[in-house]
N, C-alpha and C positions, 0 to 999 in steps of 0.2 A: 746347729741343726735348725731348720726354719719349719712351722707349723705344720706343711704341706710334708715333707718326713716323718715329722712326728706321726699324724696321723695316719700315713701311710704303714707307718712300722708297728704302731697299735693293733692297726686295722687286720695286719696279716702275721699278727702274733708274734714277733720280730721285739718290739719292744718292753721296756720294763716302768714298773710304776704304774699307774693306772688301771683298772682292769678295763677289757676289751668292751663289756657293758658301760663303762661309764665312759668312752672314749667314744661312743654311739650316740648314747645318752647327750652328753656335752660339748661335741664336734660337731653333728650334723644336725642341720637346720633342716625342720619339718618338710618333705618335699611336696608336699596337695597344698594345696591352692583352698579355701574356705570353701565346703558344698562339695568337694570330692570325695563321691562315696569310697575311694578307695583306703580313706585316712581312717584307720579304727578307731578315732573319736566322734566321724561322722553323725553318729545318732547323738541327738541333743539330751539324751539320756547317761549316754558313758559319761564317767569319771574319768579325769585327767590324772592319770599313775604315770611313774617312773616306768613302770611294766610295761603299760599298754604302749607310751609311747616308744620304747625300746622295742618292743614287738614290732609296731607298726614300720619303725626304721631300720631293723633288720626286715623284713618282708621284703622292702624296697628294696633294698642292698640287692637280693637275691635275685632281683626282678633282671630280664634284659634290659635294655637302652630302649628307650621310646626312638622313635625314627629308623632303626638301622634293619 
């Protein structure tokens, strides 16, 4: 199985070992760009949690595709 499965089969509940959170958490790489208010760390006040950023990476997830 190559990475690109794996997290695909995390991703949609399909796999086992890991939880779906920590397959989020550990697989996907922050999508904003530093200064994008849309990352919930934006404000230089937030703390940098496990939480916030799994929130922030599922939010994205949900989102549509930019350009389409």
């Amino acid at each position: 199985m190559r990475n690109r499965e794996y997290v695909a089969k995390m991703l949609t509940g399909e796999g086992s070992g890991s939880s779906y959170e920590a397959t989020v958490f550990y697989n996907i790489a922050c999508p904003y760009t530093v200064g994008d208010p849309r990352a919930h760390c934006y404000n230089k006040n937030a703390t940098m949690t496990r939480k916030r950023c799994y929130n922030c990476k599922e939010e994205w997830l949900n989102q549509p595709v930019e350009g389409e």
